[in-house]
C-alpha positions as CSV (number, residue, x, y, z in Angstrom):
1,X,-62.7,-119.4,-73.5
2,X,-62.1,-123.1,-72.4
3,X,-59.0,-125.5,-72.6
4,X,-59.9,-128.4,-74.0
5,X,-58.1,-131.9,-72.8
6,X,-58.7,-134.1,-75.6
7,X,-57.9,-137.8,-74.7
8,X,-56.9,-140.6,-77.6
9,X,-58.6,-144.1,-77.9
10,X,-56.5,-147.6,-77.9
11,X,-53.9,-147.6,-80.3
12,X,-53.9,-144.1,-81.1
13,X,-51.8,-140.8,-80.0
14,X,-52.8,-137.0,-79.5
15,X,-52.1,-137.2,-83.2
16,X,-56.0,-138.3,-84.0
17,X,-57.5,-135.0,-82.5
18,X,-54.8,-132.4,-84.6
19,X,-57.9,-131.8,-86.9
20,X,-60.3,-130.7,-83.9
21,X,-58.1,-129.1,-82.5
22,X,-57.4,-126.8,-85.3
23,X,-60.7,-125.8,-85.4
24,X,-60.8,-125.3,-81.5
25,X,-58.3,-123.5,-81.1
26,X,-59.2,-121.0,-84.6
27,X,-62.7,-120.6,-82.6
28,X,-60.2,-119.4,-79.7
29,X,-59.7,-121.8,-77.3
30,X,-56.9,-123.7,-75.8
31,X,-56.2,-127.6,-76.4
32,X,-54.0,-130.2,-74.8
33,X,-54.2,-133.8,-76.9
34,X,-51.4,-135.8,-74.9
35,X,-49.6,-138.7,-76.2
36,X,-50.6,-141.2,-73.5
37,X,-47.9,-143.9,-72.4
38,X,-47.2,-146.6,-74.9
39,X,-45.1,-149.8,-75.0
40,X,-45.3,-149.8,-71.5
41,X,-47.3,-152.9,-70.2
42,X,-47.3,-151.6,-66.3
43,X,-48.5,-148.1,-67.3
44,X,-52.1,-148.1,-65.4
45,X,-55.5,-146.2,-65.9
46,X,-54.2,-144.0,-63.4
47,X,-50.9,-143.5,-64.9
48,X,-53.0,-142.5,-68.2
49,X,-54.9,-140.0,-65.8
50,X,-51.8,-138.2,-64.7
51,X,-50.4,-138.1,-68.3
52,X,-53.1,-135.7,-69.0
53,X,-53.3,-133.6,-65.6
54,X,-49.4,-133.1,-66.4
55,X,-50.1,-131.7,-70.0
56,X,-52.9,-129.4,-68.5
57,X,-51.8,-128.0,-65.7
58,X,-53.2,-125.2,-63.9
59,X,-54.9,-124.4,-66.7
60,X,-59.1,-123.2,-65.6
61,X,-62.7,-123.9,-67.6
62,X,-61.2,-127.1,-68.4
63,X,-63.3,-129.4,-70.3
64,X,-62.7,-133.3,-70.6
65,X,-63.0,-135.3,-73.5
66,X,-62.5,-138.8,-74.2
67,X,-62.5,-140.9,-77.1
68,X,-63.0,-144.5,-77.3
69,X,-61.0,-146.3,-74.7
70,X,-60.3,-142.3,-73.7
71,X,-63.3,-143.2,-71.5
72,X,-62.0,-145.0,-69.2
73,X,-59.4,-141.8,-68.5
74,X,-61.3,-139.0,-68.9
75,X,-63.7,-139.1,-65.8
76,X,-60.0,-140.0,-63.8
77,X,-59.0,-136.6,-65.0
78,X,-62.5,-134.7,-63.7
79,X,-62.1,-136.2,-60.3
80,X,-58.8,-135.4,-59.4
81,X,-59.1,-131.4,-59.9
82,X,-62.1,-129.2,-61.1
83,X,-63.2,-129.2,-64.8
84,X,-66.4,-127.3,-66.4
85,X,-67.7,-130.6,-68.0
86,X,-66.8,-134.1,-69.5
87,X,-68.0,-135.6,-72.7
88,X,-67.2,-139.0,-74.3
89,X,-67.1,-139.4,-78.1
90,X,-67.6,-143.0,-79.1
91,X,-66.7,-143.7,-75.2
92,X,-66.9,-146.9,-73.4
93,X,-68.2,-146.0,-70.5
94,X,-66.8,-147.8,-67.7
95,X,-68.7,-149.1,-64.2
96,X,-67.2,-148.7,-61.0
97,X,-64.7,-151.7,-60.5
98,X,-65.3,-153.3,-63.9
99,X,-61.6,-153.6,-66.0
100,X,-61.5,-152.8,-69.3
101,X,-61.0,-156.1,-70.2
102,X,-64.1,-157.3,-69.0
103,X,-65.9,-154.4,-70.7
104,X,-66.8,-156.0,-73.2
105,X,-68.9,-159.4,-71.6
106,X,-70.1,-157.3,-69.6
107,X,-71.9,-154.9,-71.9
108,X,-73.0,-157.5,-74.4
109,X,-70.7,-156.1,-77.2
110,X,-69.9,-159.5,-79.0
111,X,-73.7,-160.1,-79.5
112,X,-74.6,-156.1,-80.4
113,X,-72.1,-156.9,-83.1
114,X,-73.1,-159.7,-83.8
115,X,-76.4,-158.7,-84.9
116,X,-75.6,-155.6,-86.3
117,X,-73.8,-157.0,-88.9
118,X,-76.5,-159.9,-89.8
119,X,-78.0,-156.6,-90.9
120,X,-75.4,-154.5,-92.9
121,X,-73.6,-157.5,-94.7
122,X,-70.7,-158.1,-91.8
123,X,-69.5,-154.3,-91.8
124,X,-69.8,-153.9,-88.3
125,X,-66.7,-156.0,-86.7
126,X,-65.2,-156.2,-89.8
127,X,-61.5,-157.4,-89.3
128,X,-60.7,-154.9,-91.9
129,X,-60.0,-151.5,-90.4
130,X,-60.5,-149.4,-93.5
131,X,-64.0,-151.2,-92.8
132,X,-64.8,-150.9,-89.2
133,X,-63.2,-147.8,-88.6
134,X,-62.1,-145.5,-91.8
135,X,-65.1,-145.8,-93.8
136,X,-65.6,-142.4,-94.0
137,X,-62.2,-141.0,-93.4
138,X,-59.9,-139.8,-96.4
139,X,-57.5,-142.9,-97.8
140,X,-54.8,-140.6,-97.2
141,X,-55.6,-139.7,-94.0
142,X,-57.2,-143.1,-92.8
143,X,-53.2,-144.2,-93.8
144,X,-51.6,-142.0,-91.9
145,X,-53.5,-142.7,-89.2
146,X,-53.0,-146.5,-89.2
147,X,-49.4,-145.8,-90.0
148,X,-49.5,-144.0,-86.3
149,X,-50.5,-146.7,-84.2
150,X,-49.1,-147.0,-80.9
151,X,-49.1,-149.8,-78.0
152,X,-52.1,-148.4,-75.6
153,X,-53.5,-149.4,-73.6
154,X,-51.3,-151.5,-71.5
155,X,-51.9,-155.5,-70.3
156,X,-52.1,-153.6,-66.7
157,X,-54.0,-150.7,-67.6
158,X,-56.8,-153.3,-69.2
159,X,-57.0,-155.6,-66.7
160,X,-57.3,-152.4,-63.8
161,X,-60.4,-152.6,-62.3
162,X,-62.0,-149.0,-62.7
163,X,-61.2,-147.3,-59.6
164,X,-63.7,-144.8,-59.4
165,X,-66.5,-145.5,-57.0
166,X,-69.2,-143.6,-59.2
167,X,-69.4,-140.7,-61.9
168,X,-67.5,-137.8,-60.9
169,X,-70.6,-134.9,-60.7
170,X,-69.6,-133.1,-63.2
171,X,-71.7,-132.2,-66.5
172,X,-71.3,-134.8,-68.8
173,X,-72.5,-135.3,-72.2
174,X,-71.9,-138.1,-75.3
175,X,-71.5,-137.8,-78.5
176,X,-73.0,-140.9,-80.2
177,X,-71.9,-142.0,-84.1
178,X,-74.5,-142.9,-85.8
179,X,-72.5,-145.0,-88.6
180,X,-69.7,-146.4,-86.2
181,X,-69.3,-150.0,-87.0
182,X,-67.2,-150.8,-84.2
183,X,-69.8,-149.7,-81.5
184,X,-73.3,-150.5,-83.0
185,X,-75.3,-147.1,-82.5
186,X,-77.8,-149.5,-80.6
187,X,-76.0,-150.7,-78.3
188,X,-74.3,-147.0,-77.0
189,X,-78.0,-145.7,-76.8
190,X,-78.4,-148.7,-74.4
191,X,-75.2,-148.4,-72.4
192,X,-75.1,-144.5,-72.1
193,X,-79.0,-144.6,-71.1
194,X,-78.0,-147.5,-68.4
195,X,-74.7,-146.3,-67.1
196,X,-75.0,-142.2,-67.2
197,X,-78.7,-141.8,-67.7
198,X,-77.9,-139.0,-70.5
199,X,-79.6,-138.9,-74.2
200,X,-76.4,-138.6,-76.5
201,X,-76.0,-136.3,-79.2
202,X,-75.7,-137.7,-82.4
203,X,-73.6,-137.0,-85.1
204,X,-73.6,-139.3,-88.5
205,X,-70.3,-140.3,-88.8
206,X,-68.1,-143.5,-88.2
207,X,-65.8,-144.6,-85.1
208,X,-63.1,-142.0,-86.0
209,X,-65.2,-138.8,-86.2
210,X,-62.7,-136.8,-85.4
211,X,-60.9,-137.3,-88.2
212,X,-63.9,-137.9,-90.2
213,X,-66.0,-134.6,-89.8
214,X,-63.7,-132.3,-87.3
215,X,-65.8,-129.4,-88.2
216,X,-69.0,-131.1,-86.8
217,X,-67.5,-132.7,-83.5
218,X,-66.0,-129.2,-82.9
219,X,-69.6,-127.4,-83.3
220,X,-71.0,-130.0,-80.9
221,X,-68.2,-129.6,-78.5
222,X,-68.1,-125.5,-78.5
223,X,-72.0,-124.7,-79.1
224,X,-73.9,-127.6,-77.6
225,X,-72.0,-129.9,-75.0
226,X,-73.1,-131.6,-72.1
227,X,-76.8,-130.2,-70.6
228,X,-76.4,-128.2,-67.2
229,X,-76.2,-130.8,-63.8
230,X,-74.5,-133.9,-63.3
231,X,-74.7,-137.0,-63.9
232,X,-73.8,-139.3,-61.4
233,X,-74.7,-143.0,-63.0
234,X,-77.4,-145.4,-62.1
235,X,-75.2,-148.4,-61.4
């Protein structure tokens, strides 16, 4: 059986994944989801990166998976020690060199959105959370989870040029929402095809699928997952 490391978006804890993880670990595997550091503006990518290789330890058959923001962690974990494969749920997958912060010109987020929500009646981008991100989470559970928000990423961590020099060549796969109105679907079939040259798997679910449909995300990360080979981008 694997050990799953399960790595939290911005703003979030290893709180978001306790519903995945459940189901992980009753299908018998292991799971770490570490709280990574918050309300510390020098914490760094790489800081982020050791949070999790501290809460795995020398655990084997790891596999990697990072939500969100988690996607600019998650392939720092695979190439500092061995891992069976990586996926990135929702992930904003980074370039070599490029900070987070300028993620988001340099993908042409702002106009994806932009049109996306000409279409759906301003939805997508919507400043209210429950809108962009809960739709299709439980009131109850969509509160708690806002109710849970931390300081992460860090001003440091952001502005960290990505300090990998190109995909660690590991398996990697991505799971792609098909009703996340934060990241227009459109626009991650663009990216993932341009940046990992991978065909996502697709679930229909919003930004927070883990909390959303659990059972799902834990089927495609225990029966499908990433494709055997590696990807290693096409920067």
């Amino acid at each position: 059986m694997s050990t799953f490391a399960l790595i939290h978006g911005a703003g979030d804890s290893g709180w978001y994944w306790h519903l995945v993880a459940a189901e992980l670990r009753a299908r018998g595997h292991a799971v770490v989801a570490p709280d990574l550091p918050a309300d510390d503006d020098e914490a760094t990518l790489d800081d982020y990166a050791d949070a999790v290789l501290r809460a795995v330890g020398d655990r084997r058959d790891l596999v990697v998976v990072g939500q969100s923001f988690g996607a600019f962690t998650a392939p720092l974990v695979a190439a500092r020690r061995p891992v069976s494969s990586l996926v990135l749920v929702a992930g904003m997958v980074p370039a070599p060199g490029e900070p987070p912060d300028r993620w988001w010109s340099n993908t042409g987020y702002a106009e994806a959105v932009r049109r996306r929500a000409g279409r759906d009646g301003g939805r997508t981008g919507s400043d209210d959370p429950c809108v962009a991100f809960y739709h299709d989470v439980p009131r109850a559970l969509a509160d708690e989870a806002m109710g849970r928000e931390r300081a992460h990423p860090s001003p440091a961590a952001s502005a960290q040029p990505w300090p990998l020099d190109a995909w660690p060549a590991v398996p990697t796969g991505f799971v792609l929402c098909t009703e996340d109105r934060f990241f227009p679907p459109d626009f991650l079939r663009r990216l993932v095809q341009d940046r990992l040259g991978v065909v996502p798997e697709e679930i229909a679910a919003g930004h927070c699928v883990a909390l959303s449909r659990p059972v799902e995300l834990a089927d495609i990360l225990t029966t499908r997952g990433p494709v055997a080979g590696s990807v290693t981008g096409v920067w």
